[in-house]
GULUM-661644 format. One record per residue (C-alpha): residue number from 1; residue in three letters; chain; x, y, z. Coordinates in pm, whole numbers, plus 32768, in hexadecimal, padded with zeros to 4 digits. Layout:
BEGIN
NODE_k_r_c_X_Y_Z
NODE_NUM_ala_A_X_Y_Z .
...
END
This chain:
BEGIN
NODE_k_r_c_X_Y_Z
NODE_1_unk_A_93C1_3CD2_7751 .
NODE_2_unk_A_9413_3E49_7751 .
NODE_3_unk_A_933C_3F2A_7852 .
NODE_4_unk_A_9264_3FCF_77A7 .
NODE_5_unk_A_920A_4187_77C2 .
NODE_6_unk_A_90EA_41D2_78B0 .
NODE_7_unk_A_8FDD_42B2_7809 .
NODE_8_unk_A_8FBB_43F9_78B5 .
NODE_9_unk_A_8E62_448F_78F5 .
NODE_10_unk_A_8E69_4550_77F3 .
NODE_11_unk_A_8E94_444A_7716 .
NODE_12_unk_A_8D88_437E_7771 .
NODE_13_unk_A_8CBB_44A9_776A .
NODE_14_unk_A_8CF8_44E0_7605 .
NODE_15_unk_A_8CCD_4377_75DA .
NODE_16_unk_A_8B53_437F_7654 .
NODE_17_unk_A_8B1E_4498_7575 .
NODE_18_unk_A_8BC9_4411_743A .
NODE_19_unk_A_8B04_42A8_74A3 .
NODE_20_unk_A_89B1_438E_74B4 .
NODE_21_unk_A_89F8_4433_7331 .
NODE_22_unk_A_8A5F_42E5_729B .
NODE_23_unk_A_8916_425C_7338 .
NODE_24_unk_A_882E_4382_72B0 .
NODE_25_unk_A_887C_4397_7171 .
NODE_26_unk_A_87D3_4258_713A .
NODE_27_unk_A_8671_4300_71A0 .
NODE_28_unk_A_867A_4468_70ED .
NODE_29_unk_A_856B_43E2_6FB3 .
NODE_30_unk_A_849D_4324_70B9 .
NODE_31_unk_A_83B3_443A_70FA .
NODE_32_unk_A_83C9_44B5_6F79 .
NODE_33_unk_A_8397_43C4_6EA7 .
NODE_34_unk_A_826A_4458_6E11 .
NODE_35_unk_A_8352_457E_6DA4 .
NODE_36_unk_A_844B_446D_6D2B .
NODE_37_unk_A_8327_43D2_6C61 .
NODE_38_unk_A_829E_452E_6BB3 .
NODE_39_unk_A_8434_4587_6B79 .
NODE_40_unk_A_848F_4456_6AA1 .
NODE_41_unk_A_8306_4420_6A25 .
NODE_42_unk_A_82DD_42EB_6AB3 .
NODE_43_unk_A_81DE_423C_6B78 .
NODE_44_unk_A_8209_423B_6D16 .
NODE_45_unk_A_8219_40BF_6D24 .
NODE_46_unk_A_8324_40C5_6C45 .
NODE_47_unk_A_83E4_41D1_6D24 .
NODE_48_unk_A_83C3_40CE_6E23 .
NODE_49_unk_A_8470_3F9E_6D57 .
NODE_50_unk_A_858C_40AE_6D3F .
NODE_51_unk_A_85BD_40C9_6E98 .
NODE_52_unk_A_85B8_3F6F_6EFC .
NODE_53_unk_A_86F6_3F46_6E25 .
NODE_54_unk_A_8778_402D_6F9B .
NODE_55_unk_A_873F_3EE4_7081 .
NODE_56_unk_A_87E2_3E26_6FA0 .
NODE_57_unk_A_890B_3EE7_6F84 .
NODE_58_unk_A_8913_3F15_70D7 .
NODE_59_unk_A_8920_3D72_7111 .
NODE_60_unk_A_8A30_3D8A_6FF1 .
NODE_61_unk_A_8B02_3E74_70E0 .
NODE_62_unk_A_8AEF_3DE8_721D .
NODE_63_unk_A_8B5C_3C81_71B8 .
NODE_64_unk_A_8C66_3D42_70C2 .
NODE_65_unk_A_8CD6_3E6E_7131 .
NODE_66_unk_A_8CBE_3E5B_72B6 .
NODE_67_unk_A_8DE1_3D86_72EE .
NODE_68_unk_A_8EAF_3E8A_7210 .
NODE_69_unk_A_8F02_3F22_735B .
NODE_70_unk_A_8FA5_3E09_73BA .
NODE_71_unk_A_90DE_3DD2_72E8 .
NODE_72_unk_A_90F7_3F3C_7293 .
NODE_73_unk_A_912E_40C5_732C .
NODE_74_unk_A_8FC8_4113_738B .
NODE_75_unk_A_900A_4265_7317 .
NODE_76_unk_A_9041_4203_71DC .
NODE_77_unk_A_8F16_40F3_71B4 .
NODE_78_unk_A_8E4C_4200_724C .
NODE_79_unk_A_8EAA_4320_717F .
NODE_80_unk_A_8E7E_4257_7056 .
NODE_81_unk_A_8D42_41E6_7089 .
NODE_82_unk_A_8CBA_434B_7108 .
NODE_83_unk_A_8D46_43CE_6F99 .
NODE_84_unk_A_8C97_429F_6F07 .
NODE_85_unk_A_8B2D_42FB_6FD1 .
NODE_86_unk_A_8B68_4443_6F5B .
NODE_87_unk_A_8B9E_4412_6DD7 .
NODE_88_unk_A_8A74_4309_6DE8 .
NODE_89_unk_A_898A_441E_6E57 .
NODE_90_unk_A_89FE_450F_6D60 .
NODE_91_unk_A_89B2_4414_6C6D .
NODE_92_unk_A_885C_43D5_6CEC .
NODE_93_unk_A_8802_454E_6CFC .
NODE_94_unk_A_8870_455C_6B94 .
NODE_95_unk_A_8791_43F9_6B2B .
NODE_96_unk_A_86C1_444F_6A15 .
NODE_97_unk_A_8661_42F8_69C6 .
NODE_98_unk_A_85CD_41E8_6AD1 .
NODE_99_unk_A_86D1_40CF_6AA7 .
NODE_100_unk_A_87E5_41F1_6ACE .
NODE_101_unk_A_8722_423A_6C3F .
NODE_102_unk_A_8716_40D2_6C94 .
NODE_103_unk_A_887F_408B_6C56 .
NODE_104_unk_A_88F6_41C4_6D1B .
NODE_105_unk_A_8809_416E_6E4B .
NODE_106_unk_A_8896_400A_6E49 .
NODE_107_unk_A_89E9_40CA_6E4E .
NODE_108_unk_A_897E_41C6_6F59 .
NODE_109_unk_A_8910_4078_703B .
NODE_110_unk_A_8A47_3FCE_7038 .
NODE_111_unk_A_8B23_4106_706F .
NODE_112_unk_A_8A20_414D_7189 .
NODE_113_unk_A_8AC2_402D_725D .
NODE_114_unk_A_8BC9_4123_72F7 .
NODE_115_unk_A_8AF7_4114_7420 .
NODE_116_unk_A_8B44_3FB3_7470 .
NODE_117_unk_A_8CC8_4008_7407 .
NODE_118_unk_A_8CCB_4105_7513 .
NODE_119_unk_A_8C51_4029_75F1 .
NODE_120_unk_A_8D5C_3F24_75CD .
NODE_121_unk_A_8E5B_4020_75D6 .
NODE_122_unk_A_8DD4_409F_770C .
NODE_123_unk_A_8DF2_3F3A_77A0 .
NODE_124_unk_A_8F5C_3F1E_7704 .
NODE_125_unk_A_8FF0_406D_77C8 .
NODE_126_unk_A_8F35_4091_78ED .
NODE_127_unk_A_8FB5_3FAE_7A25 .
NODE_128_unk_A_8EE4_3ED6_7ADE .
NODE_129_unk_A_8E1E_3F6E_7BE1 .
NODE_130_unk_A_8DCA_4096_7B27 .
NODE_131_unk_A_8D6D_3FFC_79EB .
NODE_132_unk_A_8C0A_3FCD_7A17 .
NODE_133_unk_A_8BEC_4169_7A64 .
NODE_134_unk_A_8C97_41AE_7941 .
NODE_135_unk_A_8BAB_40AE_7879 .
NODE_136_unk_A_8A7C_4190_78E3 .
NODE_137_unk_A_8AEC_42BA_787E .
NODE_138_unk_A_8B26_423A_770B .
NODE_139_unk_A_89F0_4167_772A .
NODE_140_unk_A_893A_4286_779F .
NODE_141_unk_A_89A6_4351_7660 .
NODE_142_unk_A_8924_4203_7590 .
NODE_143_unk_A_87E8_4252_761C .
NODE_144_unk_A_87CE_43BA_75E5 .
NODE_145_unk_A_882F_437F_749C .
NODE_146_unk_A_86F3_4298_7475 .
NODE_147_unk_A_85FD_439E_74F1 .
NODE_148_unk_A_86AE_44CB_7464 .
NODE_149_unk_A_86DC_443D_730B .
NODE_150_unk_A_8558_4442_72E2 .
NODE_151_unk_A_8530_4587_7381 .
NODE_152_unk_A_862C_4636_72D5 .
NODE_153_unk_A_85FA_45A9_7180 .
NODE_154_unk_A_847D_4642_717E .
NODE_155_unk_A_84F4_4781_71D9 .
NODE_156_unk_A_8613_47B0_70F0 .
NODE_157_unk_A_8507_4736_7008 .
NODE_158_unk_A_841D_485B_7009 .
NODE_159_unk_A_8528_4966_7026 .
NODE_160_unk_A_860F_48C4_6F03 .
NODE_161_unk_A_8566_4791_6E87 .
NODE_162_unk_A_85D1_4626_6E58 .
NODE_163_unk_A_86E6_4657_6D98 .
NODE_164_unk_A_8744_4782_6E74 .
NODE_165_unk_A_8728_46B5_6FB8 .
NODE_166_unk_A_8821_45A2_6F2A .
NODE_167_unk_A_8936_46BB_6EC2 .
NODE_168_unk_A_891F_4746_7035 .
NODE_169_unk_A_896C_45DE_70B3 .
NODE_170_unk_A_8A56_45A6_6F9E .
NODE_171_unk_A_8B49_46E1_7021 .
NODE_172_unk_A_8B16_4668_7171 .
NODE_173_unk_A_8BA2_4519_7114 .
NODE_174_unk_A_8CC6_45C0_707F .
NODE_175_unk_A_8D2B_4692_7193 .
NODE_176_unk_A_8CFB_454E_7284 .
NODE_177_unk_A_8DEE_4495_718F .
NODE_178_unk_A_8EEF_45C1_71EC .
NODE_179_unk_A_8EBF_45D4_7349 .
NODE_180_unk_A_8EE3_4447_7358 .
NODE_181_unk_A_903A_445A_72A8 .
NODE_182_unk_A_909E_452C_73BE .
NODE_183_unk_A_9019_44C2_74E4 .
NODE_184_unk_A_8FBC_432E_74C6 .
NODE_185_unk_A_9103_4227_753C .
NODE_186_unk_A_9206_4221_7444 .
NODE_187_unk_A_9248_40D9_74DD .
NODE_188_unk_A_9238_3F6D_73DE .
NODE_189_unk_A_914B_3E6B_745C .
NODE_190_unk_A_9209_3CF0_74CF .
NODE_191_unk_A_9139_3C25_73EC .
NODE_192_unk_A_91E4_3B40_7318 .
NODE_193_unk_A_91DD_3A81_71CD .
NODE_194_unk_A_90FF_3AFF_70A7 .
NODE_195_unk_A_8FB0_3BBE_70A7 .
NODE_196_unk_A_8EF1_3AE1_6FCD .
NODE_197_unk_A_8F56_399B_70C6 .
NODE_198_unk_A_8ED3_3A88_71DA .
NODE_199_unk_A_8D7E_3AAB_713A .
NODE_200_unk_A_8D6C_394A_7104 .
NODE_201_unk_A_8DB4_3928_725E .
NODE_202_unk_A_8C7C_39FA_7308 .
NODE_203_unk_A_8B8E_38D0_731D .
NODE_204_unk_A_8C8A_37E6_73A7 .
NODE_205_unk_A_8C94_38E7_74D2 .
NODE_206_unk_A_8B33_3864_7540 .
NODE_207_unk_A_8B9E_370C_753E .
NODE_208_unk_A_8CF2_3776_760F .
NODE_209_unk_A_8C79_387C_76EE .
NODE_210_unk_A_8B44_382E_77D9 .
NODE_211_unk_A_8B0F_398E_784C .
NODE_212_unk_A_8AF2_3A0E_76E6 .
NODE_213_unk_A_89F1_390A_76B0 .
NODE_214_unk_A_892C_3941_77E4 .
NODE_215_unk_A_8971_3AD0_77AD .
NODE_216_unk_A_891B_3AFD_765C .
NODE_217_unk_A_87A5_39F5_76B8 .
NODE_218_unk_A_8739_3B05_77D0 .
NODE_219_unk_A_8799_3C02_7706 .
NODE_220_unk_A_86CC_3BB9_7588 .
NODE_221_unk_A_85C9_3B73_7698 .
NODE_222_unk_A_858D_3CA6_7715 .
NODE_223_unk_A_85E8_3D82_75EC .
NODE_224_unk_A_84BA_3C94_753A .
NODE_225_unk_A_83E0_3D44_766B .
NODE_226_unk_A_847B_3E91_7638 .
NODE_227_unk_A_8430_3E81_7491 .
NODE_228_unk_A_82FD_3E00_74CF .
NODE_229_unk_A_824E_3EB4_75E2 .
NODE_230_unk_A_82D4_4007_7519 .
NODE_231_unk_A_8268_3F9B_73BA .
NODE_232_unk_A_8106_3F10_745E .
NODE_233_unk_A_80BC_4053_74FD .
NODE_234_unk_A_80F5_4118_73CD .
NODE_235_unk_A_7FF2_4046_732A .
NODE_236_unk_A_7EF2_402F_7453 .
NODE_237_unk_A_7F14_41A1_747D .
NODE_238_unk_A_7ECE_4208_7300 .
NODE_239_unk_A_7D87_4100_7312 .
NODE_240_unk_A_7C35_4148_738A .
NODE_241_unk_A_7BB5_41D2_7492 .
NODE_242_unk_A_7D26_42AD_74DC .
NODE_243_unk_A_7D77_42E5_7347 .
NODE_244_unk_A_7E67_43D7_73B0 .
NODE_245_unk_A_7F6D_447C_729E .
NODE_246_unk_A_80C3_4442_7266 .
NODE_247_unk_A_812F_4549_7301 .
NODE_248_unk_A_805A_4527_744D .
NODE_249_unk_A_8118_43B6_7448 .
NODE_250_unk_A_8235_43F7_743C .
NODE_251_unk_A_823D_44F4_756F .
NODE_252_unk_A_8223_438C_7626 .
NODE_253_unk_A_8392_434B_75D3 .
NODE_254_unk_A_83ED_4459_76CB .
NODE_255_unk_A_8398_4355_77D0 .
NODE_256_unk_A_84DC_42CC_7797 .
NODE_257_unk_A_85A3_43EF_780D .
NODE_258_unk_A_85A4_4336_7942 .
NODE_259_unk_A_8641_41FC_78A4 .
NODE_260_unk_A_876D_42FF_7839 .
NODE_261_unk_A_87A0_4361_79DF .
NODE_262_unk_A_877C_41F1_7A2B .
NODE_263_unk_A_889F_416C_795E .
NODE_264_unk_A_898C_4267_79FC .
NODE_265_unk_A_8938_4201_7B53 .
NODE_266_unk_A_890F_4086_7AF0 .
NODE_267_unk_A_8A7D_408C_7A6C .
NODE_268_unk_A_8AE6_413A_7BB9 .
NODE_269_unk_A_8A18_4027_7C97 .
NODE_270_unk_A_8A8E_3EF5_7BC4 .
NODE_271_unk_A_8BEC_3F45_7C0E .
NODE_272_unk_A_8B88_3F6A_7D96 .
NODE_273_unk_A_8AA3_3E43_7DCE .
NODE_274_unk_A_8AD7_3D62_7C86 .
NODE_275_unk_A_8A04_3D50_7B29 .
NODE_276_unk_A_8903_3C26_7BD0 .
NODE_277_unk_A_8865_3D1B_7CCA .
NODE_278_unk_A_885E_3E3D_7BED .
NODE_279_unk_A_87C3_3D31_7ABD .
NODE_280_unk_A_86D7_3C9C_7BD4 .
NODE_281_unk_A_862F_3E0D_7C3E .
NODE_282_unk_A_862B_3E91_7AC3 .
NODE_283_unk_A_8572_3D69_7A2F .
NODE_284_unk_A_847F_3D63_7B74 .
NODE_285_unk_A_8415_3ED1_7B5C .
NODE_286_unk_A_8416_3EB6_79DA .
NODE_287_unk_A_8317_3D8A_79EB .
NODE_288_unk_A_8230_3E19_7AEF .
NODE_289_unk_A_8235_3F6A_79F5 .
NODE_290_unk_A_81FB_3E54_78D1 .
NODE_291_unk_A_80DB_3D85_798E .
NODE_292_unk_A_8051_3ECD_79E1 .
NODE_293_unk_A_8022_3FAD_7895 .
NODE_294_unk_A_7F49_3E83_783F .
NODE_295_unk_A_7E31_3F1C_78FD .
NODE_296_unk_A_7E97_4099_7920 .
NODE_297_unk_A_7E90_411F_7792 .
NODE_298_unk_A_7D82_41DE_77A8 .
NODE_299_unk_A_7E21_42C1_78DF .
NODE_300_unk_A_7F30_435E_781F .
NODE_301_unk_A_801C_43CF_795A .
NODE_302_unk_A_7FE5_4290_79F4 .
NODE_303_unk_A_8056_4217_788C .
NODE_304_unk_A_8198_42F1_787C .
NODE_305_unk_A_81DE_428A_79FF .
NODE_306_unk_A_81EA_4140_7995 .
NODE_307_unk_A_8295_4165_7881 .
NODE_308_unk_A_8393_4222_78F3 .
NODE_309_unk_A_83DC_411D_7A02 .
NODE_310_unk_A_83A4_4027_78EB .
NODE_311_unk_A_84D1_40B3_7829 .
NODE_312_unk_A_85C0_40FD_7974 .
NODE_313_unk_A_85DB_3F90_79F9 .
NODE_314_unk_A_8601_3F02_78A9 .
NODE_315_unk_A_874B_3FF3_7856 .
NODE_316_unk_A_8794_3FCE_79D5 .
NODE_317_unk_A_879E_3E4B_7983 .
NODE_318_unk_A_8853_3E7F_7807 .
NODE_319_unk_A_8975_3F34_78C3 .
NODE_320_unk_A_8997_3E2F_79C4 .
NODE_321_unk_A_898E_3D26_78D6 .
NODE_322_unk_A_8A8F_3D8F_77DE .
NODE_323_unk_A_8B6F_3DC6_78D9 .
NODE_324_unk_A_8B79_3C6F_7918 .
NODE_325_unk_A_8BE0_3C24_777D .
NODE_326_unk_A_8CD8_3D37_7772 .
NODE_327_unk_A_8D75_3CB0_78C0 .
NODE_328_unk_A_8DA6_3B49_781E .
NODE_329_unk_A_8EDD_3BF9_7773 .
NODE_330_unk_A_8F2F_3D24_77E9 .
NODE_331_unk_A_905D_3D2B_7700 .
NODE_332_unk_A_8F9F_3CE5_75CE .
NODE_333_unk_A_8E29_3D0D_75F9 .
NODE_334_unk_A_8DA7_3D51_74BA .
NODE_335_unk_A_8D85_3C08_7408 .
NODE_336_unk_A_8C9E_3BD6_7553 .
NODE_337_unk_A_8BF9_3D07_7517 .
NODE_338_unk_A_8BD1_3CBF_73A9 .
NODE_339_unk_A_8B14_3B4E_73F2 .
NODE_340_unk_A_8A5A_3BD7_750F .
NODE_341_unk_A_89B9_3CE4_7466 .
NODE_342_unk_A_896D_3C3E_7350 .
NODE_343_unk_A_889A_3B60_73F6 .
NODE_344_unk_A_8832_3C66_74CF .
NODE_345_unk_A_8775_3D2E_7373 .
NODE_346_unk_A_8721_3BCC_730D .
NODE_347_unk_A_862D_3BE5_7438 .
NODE_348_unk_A_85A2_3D6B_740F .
NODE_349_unk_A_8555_3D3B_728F .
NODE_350_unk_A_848D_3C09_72DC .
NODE_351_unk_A_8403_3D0D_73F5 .
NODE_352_unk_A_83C0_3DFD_730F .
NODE_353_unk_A_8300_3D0F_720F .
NODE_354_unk_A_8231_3C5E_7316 .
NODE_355_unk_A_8197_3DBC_73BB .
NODE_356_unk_A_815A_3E5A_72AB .
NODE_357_unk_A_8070_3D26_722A .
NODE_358_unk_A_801B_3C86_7369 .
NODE_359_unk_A_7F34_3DBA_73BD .
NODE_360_unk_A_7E68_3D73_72B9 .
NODE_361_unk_A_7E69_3C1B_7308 .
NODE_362_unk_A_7E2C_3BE5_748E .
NODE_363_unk_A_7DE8_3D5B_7514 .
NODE_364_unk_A_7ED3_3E14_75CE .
NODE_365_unk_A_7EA8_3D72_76FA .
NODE_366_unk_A_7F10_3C3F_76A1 .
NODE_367_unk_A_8026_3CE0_75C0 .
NODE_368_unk_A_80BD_3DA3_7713 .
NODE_369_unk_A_809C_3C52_77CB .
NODE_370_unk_A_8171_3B8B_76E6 .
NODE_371_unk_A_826F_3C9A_76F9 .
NODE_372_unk_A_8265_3C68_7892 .
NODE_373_unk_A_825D_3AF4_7872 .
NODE_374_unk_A_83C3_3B36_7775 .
NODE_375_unk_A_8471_3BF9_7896 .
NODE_376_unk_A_83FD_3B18_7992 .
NODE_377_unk_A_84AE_3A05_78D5 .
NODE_378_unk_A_85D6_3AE3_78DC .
NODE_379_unk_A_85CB_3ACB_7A46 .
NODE_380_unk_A_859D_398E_7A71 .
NODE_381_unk_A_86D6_3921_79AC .
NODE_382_unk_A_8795_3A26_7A88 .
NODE_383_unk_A_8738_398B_7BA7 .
NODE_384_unk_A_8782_384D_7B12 .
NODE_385_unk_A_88FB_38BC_7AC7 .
NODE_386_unk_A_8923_393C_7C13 .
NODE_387_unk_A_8895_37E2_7CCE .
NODE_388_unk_A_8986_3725_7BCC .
NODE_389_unk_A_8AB9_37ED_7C25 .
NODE_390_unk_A_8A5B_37D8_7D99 .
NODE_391_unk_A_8A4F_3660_7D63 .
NODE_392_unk_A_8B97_3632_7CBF .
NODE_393_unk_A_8C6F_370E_7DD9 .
NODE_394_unk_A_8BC2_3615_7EDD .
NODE_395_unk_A_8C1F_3507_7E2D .
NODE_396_unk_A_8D81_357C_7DC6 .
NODE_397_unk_A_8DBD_3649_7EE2 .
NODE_398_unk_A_8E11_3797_7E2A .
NODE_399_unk_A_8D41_387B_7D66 .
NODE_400_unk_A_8D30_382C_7BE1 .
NODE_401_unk_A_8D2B_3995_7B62 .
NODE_402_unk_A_8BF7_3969_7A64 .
NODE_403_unk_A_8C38_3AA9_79EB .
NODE_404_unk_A_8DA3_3A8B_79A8 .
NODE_405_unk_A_8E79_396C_78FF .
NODE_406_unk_A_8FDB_3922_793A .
NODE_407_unk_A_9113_3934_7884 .
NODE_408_unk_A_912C_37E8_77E2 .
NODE_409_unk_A_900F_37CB_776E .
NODE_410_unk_A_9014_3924_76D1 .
NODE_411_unk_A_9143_38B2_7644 .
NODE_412_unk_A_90F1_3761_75D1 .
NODE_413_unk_A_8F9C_37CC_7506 .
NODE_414_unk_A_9053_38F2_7495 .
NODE_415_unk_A_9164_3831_73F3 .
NODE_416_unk_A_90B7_3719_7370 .
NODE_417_unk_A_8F62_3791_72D0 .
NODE_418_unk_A_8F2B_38D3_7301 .
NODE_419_unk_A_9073_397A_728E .
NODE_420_unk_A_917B_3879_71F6 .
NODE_421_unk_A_92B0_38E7_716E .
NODE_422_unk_A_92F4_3910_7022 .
NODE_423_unk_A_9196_3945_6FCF .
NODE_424_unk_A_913D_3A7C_6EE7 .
END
């Protein structure tokens, strides 16, 4: 196999901020869709059956697009798909009809996945022992994307309005679809055989690769926790006695600033002390913040404390943890990507539908205590791994490199189910 370029700083740089556009522009109607429902006179609950067509886009893309970057020139995919994002949100600043707004959020949500692209590029180019750093600093522009997306979107909103907002975003896309051509590897990926054998190929991964399994359990386990403790405090906050605006809630989502600082230094500690410890300390600060805004609601700072250490131990732990599936194969980590993250959303949109409801149904308390009882799980199953592993290099008498596989057995799953030759 041919050595592959290293990515320069710069690079990656660019990478975290390209990851943090592609992420945002799936947010920028979130905070209008009032403004979306008086534009196209249509009823808000409508407005909000459009914009669930942008989840399942985005499931689309990761299973389909993500492992793109694998057999291809990431610039290329990349650009592509950045043109793509940007003539799907031209089209949905022009919708003047509700199907025509579902259809180009669906698009917007799969084009959207260039954040988990990046992220298996990053994996690709960067050598071991610095690829974890490099991991935070994309994931880190993931996250800002998630907070900033929200933010910015209700500001463009009242100076330009909806459609406005989208067109901003839309040239930004474009001009990242540039840069990308320019600056991203130029570089094929080493997969072989045909894409639609490689697709058919992502769930035999799980049965093949143990650390995907166990990865992609902790992690739909603590995004649930994540999706749901967010989504639940939305909904306990707008209730009786806080009934606090949408505005005043979502100044909470600052509190994950922090969770943007902690993936940059969780990428630089995973690559110093290894993705268990940094996976152990994230989930056990994130559940005492969990176990704790059960009680604290009413003290708002005490609230945005928590939260804030809430968000920083679970991204601390996310970084970690998909170090571990991109390190399976380094060479071609996308397809691992691509099956880990779709399980990984699996677990936040079943987040996201339990808190919202289950505030309503059992009180907050007992909402935020599920959501601690979910990461503690997480825990438990990496402690689990880590006893198992222990086991096996006392009984073998080397270590068994969960995290990694060898060689043949890339090679002997890649050549006989996931990518045959002579398949289209």
């Amino acid at each position: 196999m041919t050595s592959q370029p290293d990515l320069t700083r710069i690079t990656v740089w660019f990478m975290a901020i390209a990851a943090a556009l592609g992420t945002a522009a799936i947010y920028p109607l979130q905070p209008a869709v009032s403004d979306v429902a008086a534009g196209l006179d249509v009823s808000i609950a409508q407005v909000g059956v459009a914009l669930a067509c942008g989840p399942v886009g985005y499931l689309l893309g990761l299973a389909t697009l993500v492992p793109l970057v694998d057999r291809f020139p990431p610039k290329d995919v990349l650009a592509a798909q950045f043109a793509a994002l940007a003539v799907a949100l031209t089209a949905n600043a022009a919708a003047g009809a509700l199907w025509i707004l579902g259809i180009a959020v669906g698009a917007i949500g799969a084009c959207s996945t260039v954040g988990a692209q990046l992220s298996s590029v990053t994996a690709r180019f960067v050598p071991d022992g610095r690829r974890a750093t490099a991991l935070g600093i994309v994931t880190a522009g993931i996250s800002a994307g998630i907070i900033g997306g929200r933010i910015a979107g209700g500001w463009l909103t009242e100076v330009s309005g909806w459609r406005g907002a989208l067109l901003v975003f839309a040239l930004a896309a474009a001009i990242t679809a540039l840069v990308a051509l320019r600056t991203l590897p130029d570089a094929a990926g080493s997969a072989t055989g045909g894409y639609l054998a490689t697709l058919r190929g992502l769930p035999g991964l799980y049965v093949h690769f143990p650390a995907l399994r166990i990865a992609a359990g902790r992690g739909a386990l603590w995004f649930f926790a994540f999706c749901a403790m967010w989504a639940g405090i939305a909904v306990a906050l707008a209730q009786p006695p806080f009934s606090y605006s949408a505005e005043r809630i979502g100044l909470y989502a600052l509190a994950g600033l922090l969770g943007i600082v902690a993936t940059r230094i969780a990428g630089v500690w995973t690559d110093r002390v290894g993705a268990r410890r940094v996976m152990m300390f994230g989930l056990a600060i994130a559940t005492l913040g969990a176990a704790t805004l059960g009680a604290c609601l009413s003290n708002a700072a005490v609230t945005l404390i928590c939260l804030a250490v809430f968000d920083a131990g679970l991204f601390a732990a996310q970084v970690a943890n998909q170090s571990t599936v991109l390190a399976i194969d380094p060479a071609a980590p996308a397809r691992f990507n691509s099956a880990y993250m779709v399980v990984y959303f699996v677990g936040g949109s079943l987040g996201t539908a339990f808190g919202a409801a289950a505030v309503g149904w059992f009180g907050w308390p007992a909402t935020a205590a599920v959501t601690a009882a979910a990461i503690a799980f997480a825990m438990l199953l990496t402690a689990r791994s880590a006893d198992a592993a222990a086991r096996a290099e006392r009984q073998v008498g080397v270590h068994p490199l969960p995290t990694t596989t060898t060689t043949t057995q890339l090679t002997t799953y890649g050549a006989s189910s996931c990518c045959p030759q002579g398949e289209p």
